[in-house]
C-alpha positions in Angstrom: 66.9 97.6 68.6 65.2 96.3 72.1 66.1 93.7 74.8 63.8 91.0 74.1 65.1 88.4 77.1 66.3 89.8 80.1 67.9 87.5 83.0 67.6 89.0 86.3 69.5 87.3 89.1 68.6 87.0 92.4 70.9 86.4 95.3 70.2 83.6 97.4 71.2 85.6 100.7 69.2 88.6 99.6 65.8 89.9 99.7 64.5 89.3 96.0 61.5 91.7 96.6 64.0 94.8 94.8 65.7 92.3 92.2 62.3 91.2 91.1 60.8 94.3 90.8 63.4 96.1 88.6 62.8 93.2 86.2 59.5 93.6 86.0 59.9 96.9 85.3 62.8 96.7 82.6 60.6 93.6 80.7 57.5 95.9 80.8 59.6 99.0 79.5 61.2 96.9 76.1 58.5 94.2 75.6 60.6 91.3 77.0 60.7 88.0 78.2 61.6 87.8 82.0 64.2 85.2 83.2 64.3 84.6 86.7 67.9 82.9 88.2 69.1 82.2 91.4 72.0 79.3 92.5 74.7 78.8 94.8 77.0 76.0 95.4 78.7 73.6 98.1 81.5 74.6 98.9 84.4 72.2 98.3 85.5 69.1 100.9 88.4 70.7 103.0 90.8 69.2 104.9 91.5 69.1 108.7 94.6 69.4 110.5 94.7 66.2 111.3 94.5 65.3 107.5 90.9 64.2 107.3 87.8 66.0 105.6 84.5 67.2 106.4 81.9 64.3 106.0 79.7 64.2 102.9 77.0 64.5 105.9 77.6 67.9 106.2 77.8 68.8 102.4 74.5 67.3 102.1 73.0 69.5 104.6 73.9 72.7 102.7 72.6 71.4 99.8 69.7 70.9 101.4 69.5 74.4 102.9 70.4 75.7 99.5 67.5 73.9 97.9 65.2 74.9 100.4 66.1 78.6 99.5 66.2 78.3 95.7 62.5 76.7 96.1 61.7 80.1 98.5 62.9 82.5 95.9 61.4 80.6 92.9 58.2 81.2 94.6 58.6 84.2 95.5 59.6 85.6 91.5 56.0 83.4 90.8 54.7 85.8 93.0 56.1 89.1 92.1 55.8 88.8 88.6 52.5 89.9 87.1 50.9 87.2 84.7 51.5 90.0 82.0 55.3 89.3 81.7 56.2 86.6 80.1 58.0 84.8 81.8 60.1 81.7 83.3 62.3 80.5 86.2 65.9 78.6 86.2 67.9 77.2 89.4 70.6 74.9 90.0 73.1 74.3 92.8 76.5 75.8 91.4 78.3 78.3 91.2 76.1 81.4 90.5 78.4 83.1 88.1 78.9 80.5 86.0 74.7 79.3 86.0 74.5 83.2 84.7 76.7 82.8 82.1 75.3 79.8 80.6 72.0 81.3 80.8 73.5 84.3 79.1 73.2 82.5 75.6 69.1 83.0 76.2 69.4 86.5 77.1 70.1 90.4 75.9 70.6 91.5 78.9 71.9 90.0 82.0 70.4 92.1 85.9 72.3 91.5 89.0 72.6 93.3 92.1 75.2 95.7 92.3 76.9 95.0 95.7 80.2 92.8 95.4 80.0 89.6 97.0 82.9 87.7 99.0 81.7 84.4 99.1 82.3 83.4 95.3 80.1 79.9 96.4 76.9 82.3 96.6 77.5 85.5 95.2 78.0 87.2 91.3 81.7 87.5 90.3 80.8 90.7 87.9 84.2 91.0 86.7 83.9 87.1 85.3 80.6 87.5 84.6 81.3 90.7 82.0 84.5 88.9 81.0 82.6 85.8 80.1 79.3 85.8 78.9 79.2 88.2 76.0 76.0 90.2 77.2 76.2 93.3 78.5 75.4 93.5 82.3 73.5 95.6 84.0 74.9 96.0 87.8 72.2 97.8 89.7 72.6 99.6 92.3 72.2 98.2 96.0 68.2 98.0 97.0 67.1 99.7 93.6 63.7 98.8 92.1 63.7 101.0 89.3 66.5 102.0 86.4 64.9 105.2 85.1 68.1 106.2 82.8 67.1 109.5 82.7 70.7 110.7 83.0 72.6 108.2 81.0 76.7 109.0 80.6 78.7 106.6 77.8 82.0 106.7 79.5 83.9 106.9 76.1 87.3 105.6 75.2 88.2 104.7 71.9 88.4 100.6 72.5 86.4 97.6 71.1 84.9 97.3 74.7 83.7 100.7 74.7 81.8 100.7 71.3 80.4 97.1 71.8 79.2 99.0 75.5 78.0 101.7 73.5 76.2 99.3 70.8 74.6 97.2 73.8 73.3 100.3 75.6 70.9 101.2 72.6 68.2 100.6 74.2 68.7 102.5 77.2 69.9 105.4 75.2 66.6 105.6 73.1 65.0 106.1 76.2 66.6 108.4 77.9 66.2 112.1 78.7 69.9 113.5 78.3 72.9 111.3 77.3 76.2 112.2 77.7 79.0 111.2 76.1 82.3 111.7 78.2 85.9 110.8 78.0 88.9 111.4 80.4 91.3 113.9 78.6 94.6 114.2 80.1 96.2 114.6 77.0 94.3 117.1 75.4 94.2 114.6 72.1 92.6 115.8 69.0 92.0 112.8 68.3 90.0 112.3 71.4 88.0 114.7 70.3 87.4 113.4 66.4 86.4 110.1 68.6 83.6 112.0 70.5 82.1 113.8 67.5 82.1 110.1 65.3 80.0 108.8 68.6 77.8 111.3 68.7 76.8 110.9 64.8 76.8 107.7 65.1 74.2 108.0 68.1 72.1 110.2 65.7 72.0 107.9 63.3 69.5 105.7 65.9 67.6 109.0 66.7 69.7 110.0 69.9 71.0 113.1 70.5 73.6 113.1 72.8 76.0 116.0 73.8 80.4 115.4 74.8 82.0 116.5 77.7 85.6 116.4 78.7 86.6 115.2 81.9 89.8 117.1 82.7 92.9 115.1 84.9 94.0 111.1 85.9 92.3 108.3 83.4 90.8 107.4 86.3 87.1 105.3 88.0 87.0 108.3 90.7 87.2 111.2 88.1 84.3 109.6 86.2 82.3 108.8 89.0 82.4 112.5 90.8 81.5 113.6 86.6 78.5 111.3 87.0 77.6 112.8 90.1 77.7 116.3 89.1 75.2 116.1 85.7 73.1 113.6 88.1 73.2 110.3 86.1 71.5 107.5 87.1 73.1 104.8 84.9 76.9 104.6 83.6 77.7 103.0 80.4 80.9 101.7 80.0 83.5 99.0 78.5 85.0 96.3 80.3 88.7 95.8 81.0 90.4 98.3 78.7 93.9 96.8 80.5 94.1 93.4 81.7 92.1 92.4 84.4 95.2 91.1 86.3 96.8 94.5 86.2 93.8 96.1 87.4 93.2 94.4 90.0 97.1 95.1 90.9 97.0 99.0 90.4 93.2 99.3 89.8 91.5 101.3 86.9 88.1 102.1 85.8 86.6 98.8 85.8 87.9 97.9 88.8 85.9 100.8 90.5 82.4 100.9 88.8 82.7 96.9 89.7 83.3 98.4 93.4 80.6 101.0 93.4 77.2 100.1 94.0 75.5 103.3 95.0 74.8 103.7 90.8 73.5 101.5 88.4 76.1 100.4 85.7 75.7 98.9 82.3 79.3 97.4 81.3 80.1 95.1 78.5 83.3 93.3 77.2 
């Protein structure tokens, strides 16, 4: 198993020099075909005080600006990729998450920067774009131009997100130098255990050998990200929204935090 399409998205406010170059690198490490993305939208007419709206004048000047950008980084990917890769180039003026996730349908893997946006008009929703486009997504982390996946950890829990995560990482596992598979035991469940050892078979099955840890205290993102620190990973695998993502965003959780944290490079899928 191998990514053979792999859209990389590239944020209209930020430097695509990075962005481009970790694609490059991930199409020339699985033999793929490299899609280059970028959008942003208008934001909507709003109205005044006085119950009157902005004029379509001014709408039409960010489009205009947006244009002008999209054209910029279009050139740019051109530029930056070598005529090695395969490749091709897709822009619109919409929202960026949902451009992505029509895309996704042409893709194995989807590549966006890791760093959470605000502005939903020109930035990645990750959480939406996990939740809705049945790829995994790779969230790099911020100003990275390489994934090495030396260190890879599977953050395990026994959920349909996790092995689909665990399926859809293949490819990085294969690669890799050391995986770990590890799972938040604050139960001390033997069944946890029997969970762990079934993974790891399973992983040898596809030729990857892969040792279990146990990450002792709270089911919680900042337990498994100070576990990640300490054996020195450099990507995290993991499921998507065990809970709802309306209760984690009230009371947080796992997701919630690896979404949050863009200092490593996360592959999560749903």
């Amino acid at each position: 198993m191998s990514y053979k399409s792999i859209a990389v998205n590239l944020a209209i406010d930020a430097p695509p020099a990075a962005m481009v170059s970790l694609g490059v690198e991930l199409a020339e490490n699985f033999g793929a075909h490299l899609i280059g993305l970028a959008a942003a939208d208008v934001p909507p007419l709003v109205a005044t005080g006085d119950g009157m709206v902005y004029e379509g004048e001014i709408m039409q000047i960010q489009r205009t600006e947006i244009e002008k950008r999209l054209a910029e980084l279009r050139a740019d990917f051109e530029r930056l990729v070598p005529a090695s890769i395969s490749s091709e180039w897709g822009q619109t003026v919409c929202s960026p998450t949902r451009f992505l996730s029509v895309w996704a349908r042409a893709a194995d893997l989807i590549v966006t920067g890791g760093d959470k946006g605000e502005n939903v008009y020109r930035t990645v929703d990750i959480g939406s774009l996990v939740l809705g486009t049945g790829r995994p997504v790779l969230a790099a982390a911020s100003h990275i131009e390489h994934v090495m996946a030396n260190t890879v950890l599977v953050a395990w829990k026994d959920t349909r997100e996790a092995r689909r995560a665990l399926t859809d990482a293949l490819p990085f596992l294969a690669k890799a130098n050391d995986v770990v598979i590890a799972t938040i035991d604050s139960e001390r469940d033997d069944g946890i255990r029997d969970s762990l050892a079934d993974v790891a078979v399973f992983l040898e099955h596809h030729g990857i050998m892969a040792r279990a840890e146990f990450i002792r205290g709270d089911a919680d993102g900042e337990h498994l990200l100070a576990f990640a620190s300490s054996i020195n990973a450099d990507l995290i695998v993991s499921g998507a929204y065990g809970h709802s993502r309306l209760r984690e965003w009230a009371f947080g959780g796992v997701t919630r935090t690896l979404i949050e944290e863009s200092s490593i490079n996360r592959l999560m899928s749903y």
